[in-house]
PyMOL Python script that loads the backbone (N, CA, C, O; Angstrom):
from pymol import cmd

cmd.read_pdbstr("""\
ATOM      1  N   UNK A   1       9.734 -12.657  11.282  1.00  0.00           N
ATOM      2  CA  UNK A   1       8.509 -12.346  10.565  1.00  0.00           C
ATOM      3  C   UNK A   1       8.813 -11.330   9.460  1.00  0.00           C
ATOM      4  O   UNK A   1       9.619 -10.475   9.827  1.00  0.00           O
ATOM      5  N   UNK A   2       8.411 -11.212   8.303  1.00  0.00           N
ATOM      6  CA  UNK A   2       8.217 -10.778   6.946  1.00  0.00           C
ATOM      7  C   UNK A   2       7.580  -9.684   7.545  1.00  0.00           C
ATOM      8  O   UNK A   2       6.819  -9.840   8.501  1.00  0.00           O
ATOM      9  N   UNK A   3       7.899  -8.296   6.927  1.00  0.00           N
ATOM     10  CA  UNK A   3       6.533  -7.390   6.639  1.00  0.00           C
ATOM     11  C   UNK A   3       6.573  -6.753   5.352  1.00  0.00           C
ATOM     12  O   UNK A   3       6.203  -5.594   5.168  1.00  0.00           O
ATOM     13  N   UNK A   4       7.093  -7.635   4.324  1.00  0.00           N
ATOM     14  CA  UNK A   4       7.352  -7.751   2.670  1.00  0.00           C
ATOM     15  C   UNK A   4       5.589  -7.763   2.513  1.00  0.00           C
ATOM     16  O   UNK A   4       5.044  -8.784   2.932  1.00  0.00           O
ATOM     17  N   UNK A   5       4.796  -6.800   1.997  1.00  0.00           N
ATOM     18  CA  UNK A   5       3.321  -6.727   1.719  1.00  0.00           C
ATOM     19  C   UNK A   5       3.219  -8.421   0.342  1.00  0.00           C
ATOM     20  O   UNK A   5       2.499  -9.405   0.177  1.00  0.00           O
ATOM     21  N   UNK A   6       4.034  -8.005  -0.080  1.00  0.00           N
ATOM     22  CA  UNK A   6       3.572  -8.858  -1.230  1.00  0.00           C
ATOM     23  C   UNK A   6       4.228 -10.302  -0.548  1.00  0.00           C
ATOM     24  O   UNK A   6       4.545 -11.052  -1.471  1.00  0.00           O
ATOM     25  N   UNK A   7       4.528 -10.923   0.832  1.00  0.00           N
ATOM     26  CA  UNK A   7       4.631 -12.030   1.319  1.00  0.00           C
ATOM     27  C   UNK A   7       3.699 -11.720   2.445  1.00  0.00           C
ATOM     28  O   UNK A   7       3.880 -12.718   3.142  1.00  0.00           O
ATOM     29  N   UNK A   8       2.982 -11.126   2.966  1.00  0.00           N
ATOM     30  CA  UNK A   8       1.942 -11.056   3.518  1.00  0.00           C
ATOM     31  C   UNK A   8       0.826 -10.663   3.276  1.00  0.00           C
ATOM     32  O   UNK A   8       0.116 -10.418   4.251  1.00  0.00           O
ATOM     33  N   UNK A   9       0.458 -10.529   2.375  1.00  0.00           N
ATOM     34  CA  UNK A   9      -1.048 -10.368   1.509  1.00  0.00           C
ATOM     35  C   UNK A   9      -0.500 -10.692  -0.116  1.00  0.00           C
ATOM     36  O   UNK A   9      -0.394  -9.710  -0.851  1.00  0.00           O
ATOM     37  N   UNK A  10      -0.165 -12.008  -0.652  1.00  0.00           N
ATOM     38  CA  UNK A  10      -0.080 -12.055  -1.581  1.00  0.00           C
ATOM     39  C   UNK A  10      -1.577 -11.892  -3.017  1.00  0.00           C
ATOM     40  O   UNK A  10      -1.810 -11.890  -4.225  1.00  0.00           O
ATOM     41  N   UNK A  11      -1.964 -11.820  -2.121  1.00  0.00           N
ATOM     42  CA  UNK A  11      -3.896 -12.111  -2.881  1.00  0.00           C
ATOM     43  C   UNK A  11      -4.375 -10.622  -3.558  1.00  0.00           C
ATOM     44  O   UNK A  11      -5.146 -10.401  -4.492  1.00  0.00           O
ATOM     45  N   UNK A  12      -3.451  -9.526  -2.534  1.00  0.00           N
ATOM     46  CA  UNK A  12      -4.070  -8.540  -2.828  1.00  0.00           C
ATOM     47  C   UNK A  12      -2.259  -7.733  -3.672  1.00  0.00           C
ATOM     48  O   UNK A  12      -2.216  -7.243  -4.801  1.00  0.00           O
ATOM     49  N   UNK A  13      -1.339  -7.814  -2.942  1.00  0.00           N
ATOM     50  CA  UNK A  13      -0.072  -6.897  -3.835  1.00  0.00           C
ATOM     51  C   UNK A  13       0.854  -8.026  -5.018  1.00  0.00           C
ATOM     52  O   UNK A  13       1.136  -9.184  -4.710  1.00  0.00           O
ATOM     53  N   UNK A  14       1.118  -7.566  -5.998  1.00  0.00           N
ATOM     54  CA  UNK A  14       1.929  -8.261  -6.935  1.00  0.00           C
ATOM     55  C   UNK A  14       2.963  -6.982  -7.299  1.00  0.00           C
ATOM     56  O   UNK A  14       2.731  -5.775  -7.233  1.00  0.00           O
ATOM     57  N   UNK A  15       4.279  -7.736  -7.737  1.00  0.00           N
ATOM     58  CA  UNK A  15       5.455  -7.556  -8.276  1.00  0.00           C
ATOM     59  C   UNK A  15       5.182  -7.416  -9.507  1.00  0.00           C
ATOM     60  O   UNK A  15       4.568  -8.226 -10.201  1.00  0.00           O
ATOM     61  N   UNK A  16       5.801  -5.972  -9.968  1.00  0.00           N
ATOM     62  CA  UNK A  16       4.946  -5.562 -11.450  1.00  0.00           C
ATOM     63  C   UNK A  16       6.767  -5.373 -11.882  1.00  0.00           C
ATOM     64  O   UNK A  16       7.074  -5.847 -12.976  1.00  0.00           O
ATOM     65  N   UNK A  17       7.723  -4.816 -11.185  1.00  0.00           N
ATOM     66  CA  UNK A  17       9.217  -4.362 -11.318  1.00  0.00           C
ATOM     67  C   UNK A  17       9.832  -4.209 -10.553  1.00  0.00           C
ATOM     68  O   UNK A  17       9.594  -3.433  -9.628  1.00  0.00           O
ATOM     69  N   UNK A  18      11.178  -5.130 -10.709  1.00  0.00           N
ATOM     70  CA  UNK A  18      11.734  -4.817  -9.850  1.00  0.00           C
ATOM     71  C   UNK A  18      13.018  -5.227  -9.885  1.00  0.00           C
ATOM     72  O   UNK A  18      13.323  -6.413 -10.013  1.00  0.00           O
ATOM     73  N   UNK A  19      14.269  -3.814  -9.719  1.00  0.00           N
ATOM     74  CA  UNK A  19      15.799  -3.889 -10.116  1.00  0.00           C
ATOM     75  C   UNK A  19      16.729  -3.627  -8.446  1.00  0.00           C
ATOM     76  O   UNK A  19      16.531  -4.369  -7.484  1.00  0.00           O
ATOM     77  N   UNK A  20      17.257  -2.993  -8.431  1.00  0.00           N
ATOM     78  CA  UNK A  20      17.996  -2.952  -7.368  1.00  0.00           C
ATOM     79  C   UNK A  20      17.735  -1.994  -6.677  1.00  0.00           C
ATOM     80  O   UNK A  20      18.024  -1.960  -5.481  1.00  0.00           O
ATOM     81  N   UNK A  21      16.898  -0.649  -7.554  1.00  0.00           N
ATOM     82  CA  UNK A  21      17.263   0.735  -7.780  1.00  0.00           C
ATOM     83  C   UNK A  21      15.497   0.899  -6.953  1.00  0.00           C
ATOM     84  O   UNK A  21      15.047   1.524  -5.993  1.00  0.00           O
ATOM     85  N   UNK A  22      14.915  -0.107  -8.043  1.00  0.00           N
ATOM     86  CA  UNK A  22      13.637   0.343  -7.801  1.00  0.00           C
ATOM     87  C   UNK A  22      12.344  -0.814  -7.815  1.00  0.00           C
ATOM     88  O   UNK A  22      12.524  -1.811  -8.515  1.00  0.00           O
ATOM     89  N   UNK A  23      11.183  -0.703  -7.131  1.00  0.00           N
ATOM     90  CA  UNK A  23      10.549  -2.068  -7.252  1.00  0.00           C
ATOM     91  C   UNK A  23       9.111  -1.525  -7.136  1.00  0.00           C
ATOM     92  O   UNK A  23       8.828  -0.742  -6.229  1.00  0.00           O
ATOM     93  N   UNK A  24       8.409  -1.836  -7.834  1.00  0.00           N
ATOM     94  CA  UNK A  24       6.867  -1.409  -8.249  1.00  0.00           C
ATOM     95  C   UNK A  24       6.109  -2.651  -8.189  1.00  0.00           C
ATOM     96  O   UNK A  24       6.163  -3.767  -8.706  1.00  0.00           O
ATOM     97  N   UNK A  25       5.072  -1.755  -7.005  1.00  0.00           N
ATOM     98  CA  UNK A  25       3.894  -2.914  -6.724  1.00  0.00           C
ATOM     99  C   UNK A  25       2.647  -2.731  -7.348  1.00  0.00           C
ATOM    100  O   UNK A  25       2.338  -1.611  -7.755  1.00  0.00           O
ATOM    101  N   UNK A  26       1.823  -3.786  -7.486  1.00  0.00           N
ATOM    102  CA  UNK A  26       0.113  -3.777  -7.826  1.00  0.00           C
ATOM    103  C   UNK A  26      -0.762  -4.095  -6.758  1.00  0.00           C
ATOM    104  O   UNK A  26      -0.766  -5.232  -6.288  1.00  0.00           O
ATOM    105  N   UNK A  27      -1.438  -3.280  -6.367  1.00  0.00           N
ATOM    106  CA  UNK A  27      -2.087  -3.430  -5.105  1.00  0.00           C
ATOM    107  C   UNK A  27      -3.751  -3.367  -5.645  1.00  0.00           C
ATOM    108  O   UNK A  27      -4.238  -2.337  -6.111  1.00  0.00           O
ATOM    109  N   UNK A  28      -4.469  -4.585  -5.500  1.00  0.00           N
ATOM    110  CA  UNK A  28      -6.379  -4.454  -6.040  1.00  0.00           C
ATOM    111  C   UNK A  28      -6.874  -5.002  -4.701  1.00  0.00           C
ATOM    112  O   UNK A  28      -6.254  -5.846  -4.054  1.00  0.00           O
ATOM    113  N   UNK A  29      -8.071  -4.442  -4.324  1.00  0.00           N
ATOM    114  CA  UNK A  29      -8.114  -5.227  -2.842  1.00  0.00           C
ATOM    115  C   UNK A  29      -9.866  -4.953  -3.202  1.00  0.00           C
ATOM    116  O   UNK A  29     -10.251  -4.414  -4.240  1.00  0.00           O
ATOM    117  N   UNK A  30     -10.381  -5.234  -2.581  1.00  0.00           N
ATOM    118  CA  UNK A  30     -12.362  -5.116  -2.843  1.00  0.00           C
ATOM    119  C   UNK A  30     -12.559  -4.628  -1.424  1.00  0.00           C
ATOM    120  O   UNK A  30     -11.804  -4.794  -0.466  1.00  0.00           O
ATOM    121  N   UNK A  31     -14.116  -3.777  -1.491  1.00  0.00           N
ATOM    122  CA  UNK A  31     -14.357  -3.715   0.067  1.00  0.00           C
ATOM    123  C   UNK A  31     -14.762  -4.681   0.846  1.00  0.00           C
ATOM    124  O   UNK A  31     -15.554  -5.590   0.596  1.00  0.00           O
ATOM    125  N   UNK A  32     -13.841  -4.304   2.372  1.00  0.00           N
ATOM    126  CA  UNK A  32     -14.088  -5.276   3.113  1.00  0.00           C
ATOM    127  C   UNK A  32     -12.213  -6.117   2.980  1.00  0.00           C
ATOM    128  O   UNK A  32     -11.459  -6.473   3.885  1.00  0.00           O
ATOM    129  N   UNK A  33     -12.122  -6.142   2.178  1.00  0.00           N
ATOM    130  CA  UNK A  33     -10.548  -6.164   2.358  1.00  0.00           C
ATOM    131  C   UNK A  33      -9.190  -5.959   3.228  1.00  0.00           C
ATOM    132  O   UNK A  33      -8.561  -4.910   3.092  1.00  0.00           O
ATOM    133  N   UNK A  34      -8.855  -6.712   3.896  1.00  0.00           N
ATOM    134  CA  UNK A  34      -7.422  -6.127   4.980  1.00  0.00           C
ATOM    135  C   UNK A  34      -6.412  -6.540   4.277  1.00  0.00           C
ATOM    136  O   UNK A  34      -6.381  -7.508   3.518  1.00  0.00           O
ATOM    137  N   UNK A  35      -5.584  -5.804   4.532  1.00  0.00           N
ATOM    138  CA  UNK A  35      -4.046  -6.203   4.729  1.00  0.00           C
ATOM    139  C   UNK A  35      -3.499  -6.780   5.834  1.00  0.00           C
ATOM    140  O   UNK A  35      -4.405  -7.118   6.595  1.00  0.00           O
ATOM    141  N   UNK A  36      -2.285  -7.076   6.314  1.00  0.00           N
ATOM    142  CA  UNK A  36      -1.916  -7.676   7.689  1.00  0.00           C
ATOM    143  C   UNK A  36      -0.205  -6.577   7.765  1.00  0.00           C
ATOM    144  O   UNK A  36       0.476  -6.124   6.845  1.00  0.00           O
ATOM    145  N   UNK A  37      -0.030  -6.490   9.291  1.00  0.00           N
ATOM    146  CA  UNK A  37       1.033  -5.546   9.199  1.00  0.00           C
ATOM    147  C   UNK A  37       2.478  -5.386   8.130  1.00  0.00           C
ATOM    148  O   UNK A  37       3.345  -6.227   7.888  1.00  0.00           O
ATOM    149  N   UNK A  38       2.372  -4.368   7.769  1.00  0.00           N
ATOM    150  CA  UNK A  38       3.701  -4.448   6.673  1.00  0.00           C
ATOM    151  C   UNK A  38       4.219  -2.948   6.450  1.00  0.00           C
ATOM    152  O   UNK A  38       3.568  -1.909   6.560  1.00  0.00           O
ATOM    153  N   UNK A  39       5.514  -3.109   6.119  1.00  0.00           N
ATOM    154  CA  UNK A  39       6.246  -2.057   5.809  1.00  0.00           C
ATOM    155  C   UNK A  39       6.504  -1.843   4.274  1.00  0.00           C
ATOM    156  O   UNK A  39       6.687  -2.735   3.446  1.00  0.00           O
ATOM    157  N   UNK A  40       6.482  -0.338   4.029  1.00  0.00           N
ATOM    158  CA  UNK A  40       6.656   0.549   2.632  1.00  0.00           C
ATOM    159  C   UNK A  40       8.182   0.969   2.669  1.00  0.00           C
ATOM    160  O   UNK A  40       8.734   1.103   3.761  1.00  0.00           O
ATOM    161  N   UNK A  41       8.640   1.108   1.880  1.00  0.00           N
ATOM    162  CA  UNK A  41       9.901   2.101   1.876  1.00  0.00           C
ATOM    163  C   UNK A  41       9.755   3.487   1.697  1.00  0.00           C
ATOM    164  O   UNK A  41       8.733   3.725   2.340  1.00  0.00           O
ATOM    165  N   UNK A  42      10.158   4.567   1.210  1.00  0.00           N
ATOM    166  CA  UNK A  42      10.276   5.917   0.879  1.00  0.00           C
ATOM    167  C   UNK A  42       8.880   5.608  -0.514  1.00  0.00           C
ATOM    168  O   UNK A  42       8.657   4.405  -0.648  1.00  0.00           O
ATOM    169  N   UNK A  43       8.504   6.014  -0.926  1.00  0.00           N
ATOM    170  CA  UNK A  43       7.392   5.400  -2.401  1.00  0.00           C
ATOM    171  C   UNK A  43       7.057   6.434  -2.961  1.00  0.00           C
ATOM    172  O   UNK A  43       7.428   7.544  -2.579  1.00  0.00           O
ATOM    173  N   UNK A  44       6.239   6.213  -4.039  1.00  0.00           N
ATOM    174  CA  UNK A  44       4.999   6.903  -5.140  1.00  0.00           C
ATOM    175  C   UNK A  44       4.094   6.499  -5.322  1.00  0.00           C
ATOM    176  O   UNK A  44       4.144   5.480  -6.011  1.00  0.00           O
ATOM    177  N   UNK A  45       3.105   6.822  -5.007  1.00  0.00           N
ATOM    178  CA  UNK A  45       2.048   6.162  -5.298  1.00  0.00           C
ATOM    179  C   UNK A  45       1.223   6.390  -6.079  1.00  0.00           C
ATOM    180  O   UNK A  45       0.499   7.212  -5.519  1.00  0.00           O
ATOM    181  N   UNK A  46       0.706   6.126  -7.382  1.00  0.00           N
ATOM    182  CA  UNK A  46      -0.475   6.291  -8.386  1.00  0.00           C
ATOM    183  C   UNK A  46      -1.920   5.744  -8.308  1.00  0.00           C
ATOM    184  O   UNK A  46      -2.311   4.578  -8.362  1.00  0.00           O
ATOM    185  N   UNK A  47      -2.316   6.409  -8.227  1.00  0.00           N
ATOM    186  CA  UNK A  47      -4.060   5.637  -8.172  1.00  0.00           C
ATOM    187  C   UNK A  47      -4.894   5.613  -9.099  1.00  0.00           C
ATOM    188  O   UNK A  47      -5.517   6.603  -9.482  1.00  0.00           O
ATOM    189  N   UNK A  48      -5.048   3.904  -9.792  1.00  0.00           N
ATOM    190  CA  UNK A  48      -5.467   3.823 -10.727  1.00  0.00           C
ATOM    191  C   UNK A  48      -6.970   4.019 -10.964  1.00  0.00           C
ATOM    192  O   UNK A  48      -7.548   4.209 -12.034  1.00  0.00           O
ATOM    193  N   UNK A  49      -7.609   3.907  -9.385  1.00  0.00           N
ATOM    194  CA  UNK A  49      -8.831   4.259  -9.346  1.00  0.00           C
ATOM    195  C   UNK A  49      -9.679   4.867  -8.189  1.00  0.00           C
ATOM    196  O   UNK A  49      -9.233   4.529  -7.092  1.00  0.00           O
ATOM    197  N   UNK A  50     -10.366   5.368  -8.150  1.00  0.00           N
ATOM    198  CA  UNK A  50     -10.890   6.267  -6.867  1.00  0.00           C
ATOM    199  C   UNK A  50     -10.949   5.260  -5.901  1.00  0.00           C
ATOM    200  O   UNK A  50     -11.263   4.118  -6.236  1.00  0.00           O
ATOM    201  N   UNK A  51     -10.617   5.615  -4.450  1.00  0.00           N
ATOM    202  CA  UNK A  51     -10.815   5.142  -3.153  1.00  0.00           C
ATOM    203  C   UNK A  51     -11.042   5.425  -2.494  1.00  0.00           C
ATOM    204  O   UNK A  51     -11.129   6.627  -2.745  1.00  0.00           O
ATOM    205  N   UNK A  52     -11.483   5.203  -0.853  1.00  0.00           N
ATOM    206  CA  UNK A  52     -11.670   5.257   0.393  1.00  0.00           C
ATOM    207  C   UNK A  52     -11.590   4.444   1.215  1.00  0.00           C
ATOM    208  O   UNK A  52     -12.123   3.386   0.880  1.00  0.00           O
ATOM    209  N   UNK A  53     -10.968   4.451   2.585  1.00  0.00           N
ATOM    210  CA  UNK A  53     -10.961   3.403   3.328  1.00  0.00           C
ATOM    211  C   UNK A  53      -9.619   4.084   4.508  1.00  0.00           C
ATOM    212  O   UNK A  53      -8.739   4.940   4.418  1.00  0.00           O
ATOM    213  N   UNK A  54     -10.136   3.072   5.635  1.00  0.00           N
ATOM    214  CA  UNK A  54      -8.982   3.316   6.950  1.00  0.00           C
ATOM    215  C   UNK A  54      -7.684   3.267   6.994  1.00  0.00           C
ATOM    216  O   UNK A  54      -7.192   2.291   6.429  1.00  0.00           O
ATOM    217  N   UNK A  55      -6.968   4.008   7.485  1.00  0.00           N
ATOM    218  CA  UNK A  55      -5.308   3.442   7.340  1.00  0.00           C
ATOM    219  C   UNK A  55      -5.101   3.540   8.472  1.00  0.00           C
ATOM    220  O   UNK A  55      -5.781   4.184   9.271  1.00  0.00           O
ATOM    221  N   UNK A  56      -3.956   2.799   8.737  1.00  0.00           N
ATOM    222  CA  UNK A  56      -3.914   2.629  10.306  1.00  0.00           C
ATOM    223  C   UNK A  56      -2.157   2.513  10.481  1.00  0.00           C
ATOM    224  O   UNK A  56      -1.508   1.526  10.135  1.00  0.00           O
ATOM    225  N   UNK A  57      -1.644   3.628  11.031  1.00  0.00           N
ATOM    226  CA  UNK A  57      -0.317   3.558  10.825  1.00  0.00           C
ATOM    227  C   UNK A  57       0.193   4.312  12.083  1.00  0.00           C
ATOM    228  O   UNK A  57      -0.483   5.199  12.603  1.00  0.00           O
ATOM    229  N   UNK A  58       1.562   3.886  12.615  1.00  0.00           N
ATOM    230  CA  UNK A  58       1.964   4.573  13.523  1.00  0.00           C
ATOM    231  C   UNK A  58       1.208   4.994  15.185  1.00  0.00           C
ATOM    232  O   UNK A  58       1.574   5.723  16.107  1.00  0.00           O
ATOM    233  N   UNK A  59       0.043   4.136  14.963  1.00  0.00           N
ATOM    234  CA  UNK A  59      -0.558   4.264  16.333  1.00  0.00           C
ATOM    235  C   UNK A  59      -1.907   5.138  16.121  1.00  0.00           C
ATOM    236  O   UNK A  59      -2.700   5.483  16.997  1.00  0.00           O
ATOM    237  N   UNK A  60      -1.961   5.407  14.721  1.00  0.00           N
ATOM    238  CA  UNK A  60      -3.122   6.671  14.637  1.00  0.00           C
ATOM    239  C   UNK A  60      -3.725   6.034  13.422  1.00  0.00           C
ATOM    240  O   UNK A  60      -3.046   5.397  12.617  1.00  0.00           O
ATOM    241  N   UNK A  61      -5.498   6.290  13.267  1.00  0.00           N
ATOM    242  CA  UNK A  61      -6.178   5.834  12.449  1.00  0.00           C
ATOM    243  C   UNK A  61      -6.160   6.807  11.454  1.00  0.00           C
ATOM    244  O   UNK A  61      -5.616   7.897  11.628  1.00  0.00           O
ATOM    245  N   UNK A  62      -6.691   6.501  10.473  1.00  0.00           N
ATOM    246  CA  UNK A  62      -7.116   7.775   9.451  1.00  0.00           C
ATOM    247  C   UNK A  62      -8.231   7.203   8.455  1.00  0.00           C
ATOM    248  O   UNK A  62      -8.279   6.007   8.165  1.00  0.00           O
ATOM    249  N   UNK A  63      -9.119   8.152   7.958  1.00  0.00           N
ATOM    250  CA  UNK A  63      -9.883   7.884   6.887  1.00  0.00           C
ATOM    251  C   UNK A  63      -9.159   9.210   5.819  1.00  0.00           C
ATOM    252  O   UNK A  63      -8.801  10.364   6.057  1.00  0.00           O
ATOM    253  N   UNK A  64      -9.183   8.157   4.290  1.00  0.00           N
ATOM    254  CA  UNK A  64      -8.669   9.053   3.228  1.00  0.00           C
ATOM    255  C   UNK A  64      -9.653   8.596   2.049  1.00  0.00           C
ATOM    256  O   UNK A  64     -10.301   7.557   1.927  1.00  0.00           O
ATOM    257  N   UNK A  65      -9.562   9.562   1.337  1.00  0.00           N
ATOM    258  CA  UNK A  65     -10.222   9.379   0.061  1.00  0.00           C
ATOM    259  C   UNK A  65      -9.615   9.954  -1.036  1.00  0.00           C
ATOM    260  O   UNK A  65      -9.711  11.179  -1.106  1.00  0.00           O
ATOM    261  N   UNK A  66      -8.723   9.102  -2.336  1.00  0.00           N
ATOM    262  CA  UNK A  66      -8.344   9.274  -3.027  1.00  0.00           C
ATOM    263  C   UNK A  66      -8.730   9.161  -4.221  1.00  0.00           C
ATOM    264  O   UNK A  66      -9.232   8.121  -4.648  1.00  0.00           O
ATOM    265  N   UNK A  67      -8.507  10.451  -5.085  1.00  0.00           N
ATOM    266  CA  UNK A  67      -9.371  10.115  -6.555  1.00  0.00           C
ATOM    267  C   UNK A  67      -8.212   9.518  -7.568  1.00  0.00           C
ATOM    268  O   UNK A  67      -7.037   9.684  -7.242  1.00  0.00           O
ATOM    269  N   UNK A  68      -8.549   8.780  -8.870  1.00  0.00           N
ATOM    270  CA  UNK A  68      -8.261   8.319  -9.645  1.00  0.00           C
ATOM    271  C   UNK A  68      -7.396   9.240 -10.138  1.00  0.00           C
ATOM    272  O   UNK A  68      -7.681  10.433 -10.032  1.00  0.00           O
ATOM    273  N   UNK A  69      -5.911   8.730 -10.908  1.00  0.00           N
ATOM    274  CA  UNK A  69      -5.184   9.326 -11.198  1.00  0.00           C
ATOM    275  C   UNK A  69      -3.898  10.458 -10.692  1.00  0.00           C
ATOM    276  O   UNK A  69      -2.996  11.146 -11.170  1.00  0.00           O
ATOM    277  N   UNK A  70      -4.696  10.005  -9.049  1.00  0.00           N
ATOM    278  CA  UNK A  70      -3.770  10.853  -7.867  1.00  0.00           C
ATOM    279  C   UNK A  70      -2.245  10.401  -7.857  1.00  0.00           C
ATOM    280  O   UNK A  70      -1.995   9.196  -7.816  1.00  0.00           O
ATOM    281  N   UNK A  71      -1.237  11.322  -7.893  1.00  0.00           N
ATOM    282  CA  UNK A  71       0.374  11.211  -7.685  1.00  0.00           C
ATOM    283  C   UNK A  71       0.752  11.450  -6.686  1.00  0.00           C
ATOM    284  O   UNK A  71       0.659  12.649  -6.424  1.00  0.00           O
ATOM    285  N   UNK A  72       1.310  10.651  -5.680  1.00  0.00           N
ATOM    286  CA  UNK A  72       1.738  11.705  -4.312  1.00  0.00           C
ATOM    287  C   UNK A  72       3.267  10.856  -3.631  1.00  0.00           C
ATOM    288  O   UNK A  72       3.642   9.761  -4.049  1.00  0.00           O
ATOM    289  N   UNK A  73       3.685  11.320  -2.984  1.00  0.00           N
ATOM    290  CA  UNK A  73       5.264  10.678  -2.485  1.00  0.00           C
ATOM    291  C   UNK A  73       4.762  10.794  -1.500  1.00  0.00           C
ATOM    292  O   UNK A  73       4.172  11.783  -1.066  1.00  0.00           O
ATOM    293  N   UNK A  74       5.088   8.884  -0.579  1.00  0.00           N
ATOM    294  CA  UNK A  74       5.253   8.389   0.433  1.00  0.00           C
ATOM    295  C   UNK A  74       5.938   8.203   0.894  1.00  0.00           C
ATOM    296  O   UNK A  74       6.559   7.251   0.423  1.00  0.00           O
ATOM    297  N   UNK A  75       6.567   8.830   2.220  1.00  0.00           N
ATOM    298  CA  UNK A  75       7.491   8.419   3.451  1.00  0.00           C
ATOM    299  C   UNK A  75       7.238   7.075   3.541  1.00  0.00           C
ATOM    300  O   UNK A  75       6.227   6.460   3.200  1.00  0.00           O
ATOM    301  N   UNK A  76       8.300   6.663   4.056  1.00  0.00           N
ATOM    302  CA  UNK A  76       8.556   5.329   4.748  1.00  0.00           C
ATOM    303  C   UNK A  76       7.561   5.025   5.758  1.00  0.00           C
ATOM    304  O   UNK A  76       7.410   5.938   6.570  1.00  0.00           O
ATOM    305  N   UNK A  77       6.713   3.819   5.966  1.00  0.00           N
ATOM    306  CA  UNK A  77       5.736   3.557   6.888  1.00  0.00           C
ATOM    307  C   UNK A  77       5.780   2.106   6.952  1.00  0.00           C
ATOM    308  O   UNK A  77       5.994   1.270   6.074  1.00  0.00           O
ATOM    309  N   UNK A  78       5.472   1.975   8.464  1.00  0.00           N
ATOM    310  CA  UNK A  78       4.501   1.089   8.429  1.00  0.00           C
ATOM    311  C   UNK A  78       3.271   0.727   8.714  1.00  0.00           C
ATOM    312  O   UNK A  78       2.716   1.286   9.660  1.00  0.00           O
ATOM    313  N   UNK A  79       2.686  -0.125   8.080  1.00  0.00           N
ATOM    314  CA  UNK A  79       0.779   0.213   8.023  1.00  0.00           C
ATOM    315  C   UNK A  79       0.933  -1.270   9.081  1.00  0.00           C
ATOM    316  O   UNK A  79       1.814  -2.095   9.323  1.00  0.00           O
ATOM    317  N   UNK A  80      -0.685  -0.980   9.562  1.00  0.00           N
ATOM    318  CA  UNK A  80      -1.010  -2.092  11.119  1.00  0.00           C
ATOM    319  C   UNK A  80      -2.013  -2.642   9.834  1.00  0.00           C
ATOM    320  O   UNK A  80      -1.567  -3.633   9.255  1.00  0.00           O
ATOM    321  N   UNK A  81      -2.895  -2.279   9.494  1.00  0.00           N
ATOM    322  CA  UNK A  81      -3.525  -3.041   8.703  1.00  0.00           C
ATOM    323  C   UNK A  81      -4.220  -2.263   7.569  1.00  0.00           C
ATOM    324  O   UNK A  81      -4.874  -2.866   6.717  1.00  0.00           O
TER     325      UNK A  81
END
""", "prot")
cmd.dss("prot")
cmd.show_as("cartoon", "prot")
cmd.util.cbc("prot")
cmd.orient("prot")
Protein backbone atom coordinates (compact mmCIF):
# COMPACT_ATOMS: atom_id res chain seq x y z
CA UNK A 1 0.00 0.00 0.00
CA UNK A 2 1.06 3.65 -1.08
CA UNK A 3 0.92 6.37 1.57
CA UNK A 4 2.30 8.81 -1.39
CA UNK A 5 -0.75 11.66 -0.49
CA UNK A 6 -0.77 12.61 -4.01
CA UNK A 7 -1.55 8.59 -4.95
CA UNK A 8 -4.02 8.54 -2.33
CA UNK A 9 -6.05 11.58 -2.54
CA UNK A 10 -5.23 12.59 -5.96
CA UNK A 11 -8.43 15.04 -6.13
CA UNK A 12 -7.21 16.99 -3.39
CA UNK A 13 -2.77 17.04 -3.54
CA UNK A 14 -0.89 17.83 -6.90
CA UNK A 15 2.82 17.81 -7.87
CA UNK A 16 3.76 21.45 -8.31
CA UNK A 17 8.05 20.31 -8.11
CA UNK A 18 9.85 17.98 -7.98
CA UNK A 19 13.92 17.07 -8.20
CA UNK A 20 15.72 14.66 -6.15
CA UNK A 21 16.57 17.24 -3.52
CA UNK A 22 13.16 18.48 -3.16
CA UNK A 23 9.34 17.99 -4.05
CA UNK A 24 6.48 20.54 -3.52
CA UNK A 25 2.91 19.77 -3.13
CA UNK A 26 -0.61 21.62 -3.78
CA UNK A 27 -2.99 20.65 -1.38
CA UNK A 28 -7.07 22.49 -1.96
CA UNK A 29 -9.56 20.38 -0.18
CA UNK A 30 -13.34 22.12 0.68
CA UNK A 31 -15.16 21.49 3.95
CA UNK A 32 -16.13 18.28 4.68
CA UNK A 33 -13.14 16.97 2.88
CA UNK A 34 -10.83 13.80 4.01
CA UNK A 35 -7.77 12.61 3.17
CA UNK A 36 -7.00 8.77 3.57
CA UNK A 37 -3.82 7.63 5.59
CA UNK A 38 -0.49 9.05 4.31
CA UNK A 39 2.90 9.97 5.08
CA UNK A 40 4.90 13.58 4.93
CA UNK A 41 8.58 13.69 5.01
CA UNK A 42 10.59 16.34 7.16
CA UNK A 43 8.44 19.64 5.21
CA UNK A 44 7.41 23.44 5.02
CA UNK A 45 4.50 24.32 4.91
CA UNK A 46 2.88 27.69 3.50
CA UNK A 47 -0.64 28.59 3.80
CA UNK A 48 -2.11 30.07 1.08
CA UNK A 49 -5.24 30.61 2.90
CA UNK A 50 -6.80 30.66 6.36
CA UNK A 51 -7.90 27.26 7.87
CA UNK A 52 -9.32 25.02 10.38
CA UNK A 53 -9.99 21.56 10.73
CA UNK A 54 -8.95 18.03 12.62
CA UNK A 55 -5.67 16.36 12.29
CA UNK A 56 -5.32 13.16 13.31
CA UNK A 57 -1.82 11.85 13.68
CA UNK A 58 0.10 9.49 15.74
CA UNK A 59 -2.85 8.23 17.77
CA UNK A 60 -3.89 11.80 18.95
CA UNK A 61 -6.53 14.18 17.49
CA UNK A 62 -6.03 17.83 17.20
CA UNK A 63 -7.98 20.89 16.16
CA UNK A 64 -5.71 23.76 14.48
CA UNK A 65 -6.36 26.91 12.98
CA UNK A 66 -4.10 28.41 10.59
CA UNK A 67 -4.00 31.90 9.16
CA UNK A 68 -3.09 32.79 5.64
CA UNK A 69 0.38 33.27 4.84
CA UNK A 70 1.59 31.06 7.85
CA UNK A 71 5.42 29.48 7.47
CA UNK A 72 6.18 26.69 9.74
CA UNK A 73 8.59 23.39 9.49
CA UNK A 74 7.12 19.99 9.64
CA UNK A 75 8.55 16.87 11.18
CA UNK A 76 8.05 13.82 9.50
CA UNK A 77 4.40 12.39 10.06
CA UNK A 78 2.03 10.40 9.42
CA UNK A 79 -1.58 11.70 9.19
CA UNK A 80 -4.69 8.87 9.77
CA UNK A 81 -6.85 11.15 7.98
Amino acid sequence: MTFDPVATKPDLYRVLYENDAVRVLEYHDRPGDQTKPHWHPDSVMYTLSPFRRLLVSGGKERQVEIAEGFVSWVPAQETLR
